[in-house]
C-alpha positions as CSV (number, residue, x, y, z in Angstrom):
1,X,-15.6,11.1,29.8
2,X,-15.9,9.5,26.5
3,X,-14.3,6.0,26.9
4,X,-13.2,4.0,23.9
5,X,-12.5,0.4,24.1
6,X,-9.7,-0.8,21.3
7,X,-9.0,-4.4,20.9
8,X,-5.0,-4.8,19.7
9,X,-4.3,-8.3,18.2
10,X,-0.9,-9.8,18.3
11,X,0.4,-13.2,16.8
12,X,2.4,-14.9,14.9
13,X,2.2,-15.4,11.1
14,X,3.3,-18.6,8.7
15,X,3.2,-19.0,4.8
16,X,-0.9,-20.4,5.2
17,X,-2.8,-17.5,4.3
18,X,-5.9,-19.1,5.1
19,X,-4.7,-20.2,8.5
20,X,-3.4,-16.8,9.0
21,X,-6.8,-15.3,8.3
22,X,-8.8,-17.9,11.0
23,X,-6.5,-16.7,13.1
24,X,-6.7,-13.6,12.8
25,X,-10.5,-13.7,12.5
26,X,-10.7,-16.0,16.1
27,X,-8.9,-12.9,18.2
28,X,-11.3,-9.8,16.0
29,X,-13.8,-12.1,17.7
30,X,-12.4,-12.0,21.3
31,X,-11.6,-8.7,21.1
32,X,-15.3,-7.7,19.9
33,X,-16.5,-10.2,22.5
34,X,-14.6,-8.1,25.1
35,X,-16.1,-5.0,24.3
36,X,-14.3,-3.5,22.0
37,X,-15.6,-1.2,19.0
38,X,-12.4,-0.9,17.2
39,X,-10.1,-3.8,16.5
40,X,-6.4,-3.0,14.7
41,X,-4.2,-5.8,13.5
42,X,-0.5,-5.6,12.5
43,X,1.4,-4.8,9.4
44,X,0.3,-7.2,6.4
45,X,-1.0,-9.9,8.5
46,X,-2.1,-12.1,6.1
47,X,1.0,-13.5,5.3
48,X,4.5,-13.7,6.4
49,X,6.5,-10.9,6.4
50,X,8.1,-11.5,2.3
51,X,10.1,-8.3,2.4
52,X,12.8,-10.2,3.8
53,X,14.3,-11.1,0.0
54,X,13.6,-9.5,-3.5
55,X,11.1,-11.7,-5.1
56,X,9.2,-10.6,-8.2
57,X,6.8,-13.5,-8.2
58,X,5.9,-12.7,-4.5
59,X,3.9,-9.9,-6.0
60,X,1.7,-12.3,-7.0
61,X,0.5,-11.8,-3.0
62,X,-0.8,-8.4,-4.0
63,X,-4.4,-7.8,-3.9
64,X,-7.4,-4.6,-5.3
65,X,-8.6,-2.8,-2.9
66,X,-11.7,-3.4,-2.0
67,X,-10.9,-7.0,-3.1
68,X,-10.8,-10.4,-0.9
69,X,-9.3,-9.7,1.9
70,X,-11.8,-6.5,2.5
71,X,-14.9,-8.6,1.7
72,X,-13.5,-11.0,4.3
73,X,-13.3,-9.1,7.0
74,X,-15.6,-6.4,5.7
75,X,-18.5,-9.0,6.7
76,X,-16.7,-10.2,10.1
77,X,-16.6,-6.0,10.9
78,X,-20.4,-5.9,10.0
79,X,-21.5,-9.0,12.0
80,X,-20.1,-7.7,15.0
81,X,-20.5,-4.2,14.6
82,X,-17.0,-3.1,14.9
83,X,-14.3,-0.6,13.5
84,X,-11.8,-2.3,11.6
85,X,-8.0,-1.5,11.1
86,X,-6.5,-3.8,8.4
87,X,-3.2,-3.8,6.7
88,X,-2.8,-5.3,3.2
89,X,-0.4,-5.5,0.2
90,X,-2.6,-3.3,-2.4
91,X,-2.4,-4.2,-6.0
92,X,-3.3,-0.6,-8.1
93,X,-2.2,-1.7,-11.0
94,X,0.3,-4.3,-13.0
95,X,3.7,-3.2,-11.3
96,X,2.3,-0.6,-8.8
97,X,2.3,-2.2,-5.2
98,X,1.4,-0.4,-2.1
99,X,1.5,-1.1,1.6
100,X,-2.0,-0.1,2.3
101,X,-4.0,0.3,5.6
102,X,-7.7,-0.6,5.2
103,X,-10.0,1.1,7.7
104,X,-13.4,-1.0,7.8
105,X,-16.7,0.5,8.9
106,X,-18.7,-1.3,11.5
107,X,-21.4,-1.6,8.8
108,X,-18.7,-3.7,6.4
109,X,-18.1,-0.7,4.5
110,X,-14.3,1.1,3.6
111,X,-14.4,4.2,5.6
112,X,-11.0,5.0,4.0
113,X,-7.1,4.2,3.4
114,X,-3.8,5.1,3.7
115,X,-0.9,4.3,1.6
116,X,2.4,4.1,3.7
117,X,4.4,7.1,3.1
118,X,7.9,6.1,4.2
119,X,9.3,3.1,3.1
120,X,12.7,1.0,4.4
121,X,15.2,-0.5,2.4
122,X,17.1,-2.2,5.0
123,X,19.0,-5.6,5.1
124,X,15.9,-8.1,5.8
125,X,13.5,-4.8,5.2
126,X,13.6,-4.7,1.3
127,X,10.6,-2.6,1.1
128,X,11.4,-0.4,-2.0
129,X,11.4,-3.3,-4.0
130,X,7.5,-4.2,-3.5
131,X,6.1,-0.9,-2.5
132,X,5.6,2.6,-4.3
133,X,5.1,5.5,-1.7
134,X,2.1,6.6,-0.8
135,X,0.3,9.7,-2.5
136,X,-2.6,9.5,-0.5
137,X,-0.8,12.2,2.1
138,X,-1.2,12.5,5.9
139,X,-5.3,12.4,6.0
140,X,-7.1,10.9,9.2
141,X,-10.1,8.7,8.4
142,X,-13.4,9.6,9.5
143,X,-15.5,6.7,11.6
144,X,-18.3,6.5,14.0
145,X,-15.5,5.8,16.9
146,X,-13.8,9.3,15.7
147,X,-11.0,10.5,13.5
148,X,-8.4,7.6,12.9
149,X,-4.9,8.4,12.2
150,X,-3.5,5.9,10.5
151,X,0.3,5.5,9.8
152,X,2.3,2.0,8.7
153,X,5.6,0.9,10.9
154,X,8.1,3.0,9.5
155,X,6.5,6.1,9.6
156,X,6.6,5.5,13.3
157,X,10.4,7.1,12.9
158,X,9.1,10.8,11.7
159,X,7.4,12.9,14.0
160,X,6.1,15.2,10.7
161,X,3.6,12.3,9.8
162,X,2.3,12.5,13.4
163,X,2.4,15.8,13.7
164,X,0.7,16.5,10.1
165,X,-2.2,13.6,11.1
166,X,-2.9,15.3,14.2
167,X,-2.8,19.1,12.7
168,X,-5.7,17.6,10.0
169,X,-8.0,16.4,13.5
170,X,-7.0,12.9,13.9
171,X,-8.1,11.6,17.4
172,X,-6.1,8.8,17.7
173,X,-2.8,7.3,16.2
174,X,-2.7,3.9,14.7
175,X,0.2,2.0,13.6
176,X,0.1,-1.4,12.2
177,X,3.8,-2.4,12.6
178,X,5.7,-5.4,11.8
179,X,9.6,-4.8,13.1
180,X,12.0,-7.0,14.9
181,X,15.6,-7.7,15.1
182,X,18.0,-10.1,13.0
183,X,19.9,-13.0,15.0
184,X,23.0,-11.8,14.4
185,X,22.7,-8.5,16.1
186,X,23.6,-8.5,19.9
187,X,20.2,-9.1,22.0
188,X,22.0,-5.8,24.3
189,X,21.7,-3.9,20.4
190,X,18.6,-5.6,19.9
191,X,17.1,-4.0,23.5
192,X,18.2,-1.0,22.6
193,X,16.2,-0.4,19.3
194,X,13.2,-1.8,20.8
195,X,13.1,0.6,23.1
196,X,14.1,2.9,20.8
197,X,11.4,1.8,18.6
198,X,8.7,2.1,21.8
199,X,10.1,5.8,22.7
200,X,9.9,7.7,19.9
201,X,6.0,6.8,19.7
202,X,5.7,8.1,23.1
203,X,7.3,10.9,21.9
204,X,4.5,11.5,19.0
205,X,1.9,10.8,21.9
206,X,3.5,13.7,24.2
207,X,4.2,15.8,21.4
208,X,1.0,15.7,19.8
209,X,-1.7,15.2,23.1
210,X,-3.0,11.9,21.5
211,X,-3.1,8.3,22.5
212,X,-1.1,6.4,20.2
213,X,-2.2,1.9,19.3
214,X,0.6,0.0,17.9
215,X,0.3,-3.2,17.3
216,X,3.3,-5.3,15.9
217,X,3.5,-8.8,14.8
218,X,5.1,-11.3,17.0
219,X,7.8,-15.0,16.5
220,X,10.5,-15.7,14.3
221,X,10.6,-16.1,10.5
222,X,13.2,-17.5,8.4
223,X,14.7,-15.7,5.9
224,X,13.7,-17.3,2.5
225,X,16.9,-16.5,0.8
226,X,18.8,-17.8,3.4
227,X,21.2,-14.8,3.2
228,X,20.2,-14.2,7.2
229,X,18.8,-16.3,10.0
230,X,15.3,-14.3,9.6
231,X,13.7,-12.0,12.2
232,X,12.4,-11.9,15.6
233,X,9.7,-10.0,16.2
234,X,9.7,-8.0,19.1
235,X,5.7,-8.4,19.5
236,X,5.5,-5.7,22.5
237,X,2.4,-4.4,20.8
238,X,1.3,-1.1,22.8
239,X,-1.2,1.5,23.9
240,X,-0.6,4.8,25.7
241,X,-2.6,7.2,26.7
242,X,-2.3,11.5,25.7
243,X,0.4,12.0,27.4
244,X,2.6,9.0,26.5
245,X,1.6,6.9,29.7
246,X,1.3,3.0,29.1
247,X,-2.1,1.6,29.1
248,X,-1.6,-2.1,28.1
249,X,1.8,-3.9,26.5
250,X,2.0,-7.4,24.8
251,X,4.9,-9.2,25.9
252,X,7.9,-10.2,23.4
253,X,6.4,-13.5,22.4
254,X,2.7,-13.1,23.8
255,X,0.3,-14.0,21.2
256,X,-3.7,-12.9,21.7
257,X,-5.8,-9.5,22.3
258,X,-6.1,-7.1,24.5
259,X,-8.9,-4.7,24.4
260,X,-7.9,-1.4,26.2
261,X,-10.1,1.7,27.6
262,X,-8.9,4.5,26.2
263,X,-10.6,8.2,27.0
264,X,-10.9,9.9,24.6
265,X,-11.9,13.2,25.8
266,X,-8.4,13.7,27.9
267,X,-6.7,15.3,24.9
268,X,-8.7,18.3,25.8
269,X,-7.3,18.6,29.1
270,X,-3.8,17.8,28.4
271,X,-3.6,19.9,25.5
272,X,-4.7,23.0,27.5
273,X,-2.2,22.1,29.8
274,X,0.6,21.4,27.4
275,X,-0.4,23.8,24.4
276,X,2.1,22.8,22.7
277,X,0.3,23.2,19.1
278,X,-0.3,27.2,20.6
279,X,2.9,27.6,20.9
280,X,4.1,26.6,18.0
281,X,6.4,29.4,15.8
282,X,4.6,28.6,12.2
283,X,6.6,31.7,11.0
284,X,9.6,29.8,11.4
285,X,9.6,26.4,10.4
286,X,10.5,26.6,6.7
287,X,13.7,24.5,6.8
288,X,11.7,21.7,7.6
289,X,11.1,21.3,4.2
290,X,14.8,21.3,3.1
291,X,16.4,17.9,3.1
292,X,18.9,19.3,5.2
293,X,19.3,23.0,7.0
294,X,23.0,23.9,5.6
């Protein structure tokens, strides 16, 4: 039995960057003081969430890669010898933005990255407007706690990304996620897409005989245009195990760590169990790759 501990950090964000990074940096340090050898935060921690309104000049928040923020906690992963999962707002070039996941080494280093591949346009989600999709593709990152598959929030939606992660060896899902609901939507409507939201990751873990981290971003922020009354994050951060069973959940508003065991040597047994990737008809499965089958 090959037991991983993951710590999963959960909080709140507000406009101060730096405070947002003490933060962040006090819970990578309770999680590593738990035992954990790999820490993931949430979806562009840093800040607040700015993809609530089209700004231009709220580029200015995009940063190189490596660059600041992976200096930063490039030195925190090295001092205490941990796997790092970051998630940043990657500047490539003048007017080429990504939403990046950084994947620290415990020696400081960039094991690797992932540009998100799927990005929203939504009322309160105006992600097209900052972010170029990612052409980086569906490759798990190699590091000494095994083969991370990283994905960004909205790719939680399509099972293809998880199944194409786990089909190139990933060991382990990760999704940096920062979702919630707007005010005005019933808090019924609200329940619904939460659960929803938890489900279909489940789904990826069944599907795919992997434990799946998701850690999402927690508290309320106000809409800067003032166009909506902002968004509640729905926090509920989660772990589950190969099989989709819960091994540790946030609460709606909790803010903190968790750090949670995770086996990694179950997949075996569940997949030979569940062969699902056996059985699968690879002879048949071209109209996937229509946008739609009629």
């Amino acid at each position: 039995m090959k037991i991983l501990k993951i710590g999963m950090v959960q909080q709140s964000c507000s406009a101060d960057i730096k405070a947002n990074m003490e933060k962040l940096e006090a819970n990578i340090r309770k999680c590593a003081g738990l035992g954990a050898r790999l820490v993931v935060l949430q979806e562009l921690h840093n800040s607040v969430y700015f993809c609530q309104s089209e700004n231009a000049s709220l580029c200015d928040l995009a940063e190189p890669v490596p660059g600041p923020s992976t200096e930063f906690f490039g030195a925190l992963a090295k001092e205490l010898g941990i796997v790092l999962v970051l998630s940043l707002f990657e500047r490539r070039t003048a007017g080429i933005y990504h939403n990046t996941a950084v994947v620290l080494e415990s020696d400081g280093s960039i094991a690797g990255k992932y540009r998100k591949m799927h990005i929203p346009d939504d009322p309160g989600y105006y992600e097209k407007f900052y972010f170029t999709p990612g052409d980086l593709g569906f490759m798990p990152i190699e590091t000494s706690v095994g083969t991370l598959g990283v994905l960004v929030c909205w790719d939680q939606w399509y099972p293809e990304a998880a199944r194409i992660m786990a089909l190139n060896g990933a060991a382990l899902l990760i999704y940096p996620t920062a979702i919630g609901g707007v005010a005005t939507d019933p808090a019924e409507e609200q329940e619904v897409q939460r659960n929803a939201w938890q489900l279909v990751q489940r789904g990826h873990s069944v599907a795919n005989g992997l434990p799946v981290i998701t850690v999402n971003r927690t508290g309320h922020e106000d809409d800067p245009s003032g166009h909506t009354p902002g968004l509640d994050f729905w926090g509920t951060s989660f772990a589950t195990g190969p099989q989709g069973e819960i091994l540790a959940q946030f609460g709606k508003d909790e803010e903190g760590v968790k750090v949670v065991e995770v086996d990694m040597d179950r997949t075996e047994y569940v997949r030979r169990g569940w062969p699902f990737f056996r059985d699968r008809r690879i002879d048949a499965y071209r109209d996937i790759l229509k946008r739609y089958g009629k």
